[in-house]
C-alpha positions in Angstrom: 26.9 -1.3 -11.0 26.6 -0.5 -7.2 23.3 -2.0 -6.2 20.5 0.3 -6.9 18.6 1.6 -3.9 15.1 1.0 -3.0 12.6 3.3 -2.2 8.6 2.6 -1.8 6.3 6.2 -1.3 2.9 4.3 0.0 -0.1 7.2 0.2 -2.9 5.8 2.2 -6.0 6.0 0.7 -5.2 7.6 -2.3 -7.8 6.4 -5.1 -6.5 4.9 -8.3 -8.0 8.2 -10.3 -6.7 11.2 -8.0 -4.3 12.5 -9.8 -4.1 15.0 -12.1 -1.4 13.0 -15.0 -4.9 10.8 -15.1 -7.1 14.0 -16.0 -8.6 14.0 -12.5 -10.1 17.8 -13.1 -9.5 19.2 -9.1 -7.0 17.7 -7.6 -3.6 19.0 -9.0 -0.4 16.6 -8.2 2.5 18.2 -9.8 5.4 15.8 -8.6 3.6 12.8 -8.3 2.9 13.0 -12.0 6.5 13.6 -12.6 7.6 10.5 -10.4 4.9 8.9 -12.9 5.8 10.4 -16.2 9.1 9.5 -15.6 9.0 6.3 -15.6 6.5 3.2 -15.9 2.3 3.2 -15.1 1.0 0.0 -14.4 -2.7 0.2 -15.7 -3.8 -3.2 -13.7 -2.1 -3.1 -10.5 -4.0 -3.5 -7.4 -3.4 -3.3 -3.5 -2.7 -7.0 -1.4 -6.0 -5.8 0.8 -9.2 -3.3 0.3 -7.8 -2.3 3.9 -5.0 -0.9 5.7 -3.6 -4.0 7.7 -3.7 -6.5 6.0 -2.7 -4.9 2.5 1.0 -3.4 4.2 1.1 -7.2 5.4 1.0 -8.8 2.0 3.4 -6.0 0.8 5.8 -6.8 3.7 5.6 -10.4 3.4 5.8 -11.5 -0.1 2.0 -13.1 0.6 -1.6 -13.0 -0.3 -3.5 -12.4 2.2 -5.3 -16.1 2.1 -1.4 -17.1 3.7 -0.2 -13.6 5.3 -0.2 -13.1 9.2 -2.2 -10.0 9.7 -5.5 -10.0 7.7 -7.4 -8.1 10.5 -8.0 -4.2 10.3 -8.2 -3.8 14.3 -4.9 -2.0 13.8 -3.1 -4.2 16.7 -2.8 -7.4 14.9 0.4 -8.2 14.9 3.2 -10.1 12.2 4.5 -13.5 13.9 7.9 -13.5 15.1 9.0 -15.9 12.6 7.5 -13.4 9.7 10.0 -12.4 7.6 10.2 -9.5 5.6 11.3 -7.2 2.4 12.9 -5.2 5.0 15.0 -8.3 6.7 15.5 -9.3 3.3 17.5 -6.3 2.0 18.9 -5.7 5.2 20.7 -9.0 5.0 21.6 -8.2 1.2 23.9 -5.0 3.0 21.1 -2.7 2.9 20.2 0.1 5.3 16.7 -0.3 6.2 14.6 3.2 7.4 10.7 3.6 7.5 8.7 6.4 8.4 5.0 6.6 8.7 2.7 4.1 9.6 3.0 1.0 10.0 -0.2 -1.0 10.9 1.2 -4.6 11.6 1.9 -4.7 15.2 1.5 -2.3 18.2 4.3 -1.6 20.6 5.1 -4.6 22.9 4.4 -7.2 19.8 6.7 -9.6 18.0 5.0 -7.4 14.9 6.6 -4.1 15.4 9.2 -3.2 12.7 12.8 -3.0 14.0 12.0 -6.8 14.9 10.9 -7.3 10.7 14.2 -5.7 9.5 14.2 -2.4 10.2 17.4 -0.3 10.9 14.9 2.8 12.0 11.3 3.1 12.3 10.1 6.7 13.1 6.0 7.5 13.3 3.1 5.3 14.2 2.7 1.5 15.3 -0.7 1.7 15.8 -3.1 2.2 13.2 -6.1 4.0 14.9 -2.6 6.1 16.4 -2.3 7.5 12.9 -5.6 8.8 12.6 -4.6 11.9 14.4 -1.9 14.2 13.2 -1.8 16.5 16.3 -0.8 13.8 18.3 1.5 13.5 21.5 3.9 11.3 20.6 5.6 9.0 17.5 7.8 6.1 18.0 11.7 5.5 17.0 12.5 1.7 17.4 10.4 1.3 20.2 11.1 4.7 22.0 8.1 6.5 22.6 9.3 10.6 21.3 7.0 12.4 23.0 6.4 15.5 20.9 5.7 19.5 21.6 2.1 20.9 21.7 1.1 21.4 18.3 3.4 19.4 16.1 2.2 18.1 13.3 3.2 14.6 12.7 4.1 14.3 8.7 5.5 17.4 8.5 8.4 15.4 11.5 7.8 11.9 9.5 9.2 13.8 6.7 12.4 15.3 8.1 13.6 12.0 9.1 12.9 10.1 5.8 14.7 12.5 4.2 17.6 12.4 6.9 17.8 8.6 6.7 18.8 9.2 3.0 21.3 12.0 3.2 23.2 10.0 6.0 22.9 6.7 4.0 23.7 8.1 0.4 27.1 6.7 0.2 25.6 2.6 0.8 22.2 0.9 -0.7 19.2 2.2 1.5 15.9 1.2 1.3 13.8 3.5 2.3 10.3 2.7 3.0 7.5 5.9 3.1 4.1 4.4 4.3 2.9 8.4 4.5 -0.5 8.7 6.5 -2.4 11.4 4.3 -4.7 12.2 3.2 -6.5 9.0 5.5 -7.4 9.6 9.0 -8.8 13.1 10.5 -8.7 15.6 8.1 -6.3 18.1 9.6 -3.6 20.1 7.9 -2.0 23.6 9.7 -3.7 26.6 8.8 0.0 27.9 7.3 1.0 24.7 5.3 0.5 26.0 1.5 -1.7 23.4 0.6 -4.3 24.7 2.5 -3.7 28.0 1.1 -4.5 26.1 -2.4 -7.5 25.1 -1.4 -8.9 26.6 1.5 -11.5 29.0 -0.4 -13.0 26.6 -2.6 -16.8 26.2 -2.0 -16.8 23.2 -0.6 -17.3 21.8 2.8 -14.5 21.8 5.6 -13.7 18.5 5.4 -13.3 17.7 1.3 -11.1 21.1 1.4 -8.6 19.5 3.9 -8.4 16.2 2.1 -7.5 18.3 -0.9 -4.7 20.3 0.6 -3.5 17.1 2.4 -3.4 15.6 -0.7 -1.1 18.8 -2.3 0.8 18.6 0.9 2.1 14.9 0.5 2.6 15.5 -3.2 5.2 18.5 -2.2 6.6 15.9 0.1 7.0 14.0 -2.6 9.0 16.2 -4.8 11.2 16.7 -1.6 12.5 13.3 -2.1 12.7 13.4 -6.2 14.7 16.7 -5.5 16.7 15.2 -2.7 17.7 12.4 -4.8 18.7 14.7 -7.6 20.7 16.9 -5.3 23.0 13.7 -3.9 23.0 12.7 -7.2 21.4 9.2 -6.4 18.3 9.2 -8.8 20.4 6.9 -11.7 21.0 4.4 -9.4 17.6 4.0 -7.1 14.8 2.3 -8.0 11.6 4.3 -6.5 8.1 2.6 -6.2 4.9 4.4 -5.8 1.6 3.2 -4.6 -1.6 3.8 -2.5 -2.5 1.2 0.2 -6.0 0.5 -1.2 -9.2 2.1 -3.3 -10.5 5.3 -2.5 -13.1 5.5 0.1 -16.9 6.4 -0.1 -17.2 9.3 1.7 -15.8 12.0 -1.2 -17.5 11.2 -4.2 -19.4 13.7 -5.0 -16.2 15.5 -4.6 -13.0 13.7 -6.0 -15.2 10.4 -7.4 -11.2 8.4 -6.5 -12.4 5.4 -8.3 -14.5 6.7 -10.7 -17.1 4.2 -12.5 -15.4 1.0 -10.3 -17.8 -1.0 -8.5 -17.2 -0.6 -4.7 -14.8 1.0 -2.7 -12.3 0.5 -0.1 -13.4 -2.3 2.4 -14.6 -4.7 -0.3 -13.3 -6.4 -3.0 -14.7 -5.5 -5.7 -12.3 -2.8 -8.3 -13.0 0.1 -6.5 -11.6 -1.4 -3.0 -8.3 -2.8 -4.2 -7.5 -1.4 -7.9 -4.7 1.3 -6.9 -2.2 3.6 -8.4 0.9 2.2 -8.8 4.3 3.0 -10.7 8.3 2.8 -10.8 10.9 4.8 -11.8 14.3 4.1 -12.6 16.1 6.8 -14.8 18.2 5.1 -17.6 16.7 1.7 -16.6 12.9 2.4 -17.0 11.4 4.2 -20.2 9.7 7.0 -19.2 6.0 7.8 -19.8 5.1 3.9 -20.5 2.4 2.0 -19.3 2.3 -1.7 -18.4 -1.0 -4.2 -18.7 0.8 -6.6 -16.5 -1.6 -7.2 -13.6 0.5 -6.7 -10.5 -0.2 -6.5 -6.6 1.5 -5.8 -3.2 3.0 -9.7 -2.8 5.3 -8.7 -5.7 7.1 -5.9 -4.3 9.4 -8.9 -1.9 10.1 -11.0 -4.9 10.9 -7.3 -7.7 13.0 -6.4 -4.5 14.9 -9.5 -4.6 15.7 -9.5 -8.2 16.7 -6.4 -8.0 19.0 -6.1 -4.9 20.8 -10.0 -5.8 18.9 -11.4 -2.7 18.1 -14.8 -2.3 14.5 -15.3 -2.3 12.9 -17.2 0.2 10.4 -19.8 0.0 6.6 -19.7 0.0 6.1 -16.2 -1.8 2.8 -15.7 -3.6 4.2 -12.7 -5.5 6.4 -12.6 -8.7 9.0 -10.3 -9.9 8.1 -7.7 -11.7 11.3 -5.9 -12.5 11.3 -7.8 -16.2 8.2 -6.3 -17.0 9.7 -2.3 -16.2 12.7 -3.3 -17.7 11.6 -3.8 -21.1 12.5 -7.7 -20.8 8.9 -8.9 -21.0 10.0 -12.0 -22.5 11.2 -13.2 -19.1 8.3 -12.2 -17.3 6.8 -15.2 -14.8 2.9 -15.3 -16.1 1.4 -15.9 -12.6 -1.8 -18.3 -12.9 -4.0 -16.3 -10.4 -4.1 -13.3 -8.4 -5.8 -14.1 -4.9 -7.4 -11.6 -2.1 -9.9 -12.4 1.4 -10.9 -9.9 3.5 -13.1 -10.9 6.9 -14.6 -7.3 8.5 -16.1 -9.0 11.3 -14.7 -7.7 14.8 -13.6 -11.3 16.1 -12.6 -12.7 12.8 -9.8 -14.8 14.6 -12.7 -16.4 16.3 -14.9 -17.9 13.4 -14.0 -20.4 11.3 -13.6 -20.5 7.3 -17.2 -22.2 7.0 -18.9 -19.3 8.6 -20.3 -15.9 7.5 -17.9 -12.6 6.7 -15.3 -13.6 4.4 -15.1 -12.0 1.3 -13.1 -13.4 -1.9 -11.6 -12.8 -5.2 -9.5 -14.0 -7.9 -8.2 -12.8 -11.3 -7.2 -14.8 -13.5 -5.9 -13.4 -17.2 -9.1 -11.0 -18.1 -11.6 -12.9 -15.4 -12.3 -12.1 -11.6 -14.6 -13.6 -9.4 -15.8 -12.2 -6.1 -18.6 -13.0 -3.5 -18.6 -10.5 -0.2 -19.5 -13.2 1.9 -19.4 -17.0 2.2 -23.4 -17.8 1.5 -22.8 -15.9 -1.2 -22.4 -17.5 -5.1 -19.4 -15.9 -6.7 -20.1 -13.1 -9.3 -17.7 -13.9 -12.5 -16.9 -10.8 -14.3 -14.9 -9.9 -17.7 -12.8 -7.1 -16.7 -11.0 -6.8 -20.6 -14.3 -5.6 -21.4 -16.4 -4.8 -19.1 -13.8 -2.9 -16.1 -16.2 -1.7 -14.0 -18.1 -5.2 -13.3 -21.2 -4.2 -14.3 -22.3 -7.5 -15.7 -22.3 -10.9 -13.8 -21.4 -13.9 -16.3 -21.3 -16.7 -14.2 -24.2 -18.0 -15.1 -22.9 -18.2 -19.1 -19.9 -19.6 -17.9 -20.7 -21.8 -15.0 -17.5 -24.0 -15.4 -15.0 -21.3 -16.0 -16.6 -19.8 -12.3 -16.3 -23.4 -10.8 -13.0 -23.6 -11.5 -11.7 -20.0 -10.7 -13.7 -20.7 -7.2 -11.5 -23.8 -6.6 -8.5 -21.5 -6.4 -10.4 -19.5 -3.7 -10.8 -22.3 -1.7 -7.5 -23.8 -2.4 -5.4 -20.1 -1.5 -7.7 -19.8 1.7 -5.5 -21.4 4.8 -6.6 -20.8 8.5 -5.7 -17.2 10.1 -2.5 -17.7 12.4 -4.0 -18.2 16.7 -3.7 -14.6 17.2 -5.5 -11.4 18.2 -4.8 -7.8 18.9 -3.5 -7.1 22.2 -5.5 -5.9 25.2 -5.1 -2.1 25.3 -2.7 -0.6 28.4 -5.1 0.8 31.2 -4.7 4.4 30.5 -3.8 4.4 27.1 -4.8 7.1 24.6 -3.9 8.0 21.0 -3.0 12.0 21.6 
């Protein structure tokens, strides 16, 4: 068999709950619950990061972010030059590599931006505060600032050239990476797209009504590229991923409650920051509508890619494969001992050291986590087979069990890499 292609649709900020296949009861996401009920649900998969940054890092690299390069959310940090990547990977396995979106590890000028990482073409944002605005005045291809008419509206661009990438690379294995910005950012969506139509006269404020169409636009986009894959006849033979970059966000509960009961949200650590949706679809290869327990996160999307494509894998990953588990040979799955996450929110978090203040941790480990949102902190041990929403501290009951999960935080934890986000050009504006 031709080696299957690759394709990874990454929604940014989409809660783990937002879609309507899970019973959400507004939001109504037609193709992404096809792309789900065709193939495999992973019920414990989570994002590498509670933020942007430094999650798409882990997802690139193959590592945890206690060992990735970017674990800032400043939006310029940058991958090292000696990063390498899923993208570089497959690309030296004889794949076409195209991404288009955003992609948050390295600003224009930087050893971090992604045709240096792999990439074949990159069209949409480097910068991550860039891809808060839709309406902007420009995108980049490969390093090649496209400045863009009055009034174009970015995804809707994005879009044509994912879907361009594939028809022109359907006869060779593609990967095709979709970091799509909605519905994260400014809330903006034309007047004329149909999502807005959807959901413009509900009785809600301005702001919860464009998240929603936003939402039903990027889940049309989506069923562009099942139907595009269908049309060149390429849906057998690719592999398609689907995930959202972290937890849902505070500022919609009352409206769309993403995480529902979770503790916490995006920027922490707790479920609600880093539990996410996540599935894969593989027609023929992947029964549809199942449902996985297997505990997965974004470090093993380099080492499933591997397997998958016949690629050598290269050293120091933190992920594991997790193609045996969607393959129905769970026999061969790797059991992982731990799953490991750190998150600093501090501004200068390249200046203070591990002993100091601002560094949040967590591990999971079989049915336990631990987590503590700062350093002074004691961790908080919590049963998550039966209590999910970590209502219930135990580590006082099980003081040993905590110790030693708490060794592996400290252990996973190595010094961030001497770097910082790049001084801003005079004159430079995200438009």
């Amino acid at each position: 068999m031709n080696k299957p292609n690759i394709v990874y649709l990454l929604l940014d900020d989409l809660g783990p709950y937002e879609l309507s296949c899970l019973g959400h009861p507004t939001l109504e996401t037609p193709n992404l619950d096809r792309l789900i009920q065709s193939g495999m649900r992973f019920e414990n998969a989570y994002s590498g990061a509670p933020v942007c940054a430094p999650a798409r890092s882990a997802l690139m690299t193959g590592q945890h972010t206690g060992h990735t390069s970017v674990r800032g959310n400043l939006g310029g940090i940058p991958l090292l030059k000696e990063d390498f990547t899923a993208a570089q990977m497959l690309k030296d396995a004889g794949y076409a590599t195209g991404g288009f979106g955003k992609w948050g590890c390295g600003d224009a000028g930087t050893d971090g931006v992604p045709e240096k990482h792999g990439f074949d073409l990159f069209y949409g944002y480097y910068h991550q505060v860039h891809a808060h605005t839709y309406f902007t005045g420009y995108l980049w291809r490969n390093g090649e600032r496209v400045d863009l008419e009055e009034g174009a509206y970015s995804q809707y661009l994005i879009q044509d050239e994912a879907k361009r990438f594939i028809r022109q690379n359907r006869d060779r294995p593609f990967f095709c990476y979709l970091p799509y910005t909605p519905p994260h950012g400014r809330f903006e969506i034309p007047d004329s797209d149909p999502g807005w139509a959807q959901y413009r006269d509900r009785p809600w404020e301005e702001g919860p009504r464009r998240r929603a169409a936003m939402i039903s636009m990027v889940d049309r986009h989506a069923g562009e590229i099942l139907d595009l894959l269908d049309e060149l006849n390429l849906t057998e033979n690719t592999l398609l991923l689907f995930a959202s970059d972290n937890g849902g966000g505070r500022e919609f509960n009352d409206f769309f409650k993403p995480n529902r009961e979770m503790k916490g949200a995006k920027g922490n650590l707790y479920e609600g920051g880093i539990r996410v949706p996540f599935a894969a679809r593989w027609p023929g290869r992947i029964e549809p509508n199942s449902v996985c327990a297997f505990p997965t996160y974004f470090p093993d999307f380099l080492p499933t890619a591997a397997e998958i494509a016949g690629a050598p894998l290269p050293p120091n990953m933190d992920g594991v494969s997790i193609a045996p588990s969607f393959l129905g040979e769970s026999e061969r799955q790797t059991e992982r001992g731990f799953l490991y996450w750190e998150y600093r929110r501090v501004a200068n978090w390249q200046k203070q050291t591990y002993a100091e203040r601002g560094l949040q941790q967590a591990v999971r480990q079989g049915k336990w986590k631990i987590a503590r949102m700062s350093l002074d902190e004691p961790f908080e041990l919590y049963d998550l087979e039966n209590d999910p929403n970590e209502t219930t501290d135990l580590a006082g009951e099980h003081p040993q069990l905590a110790a030693e999960m708490a060794r592996l935080a400290d252990a996973s934890h190595t010094p961030p890499p001497p770097q910082k986000e790049p001084e801003m050009p005079p004159g430079r504006r995200f438009r």
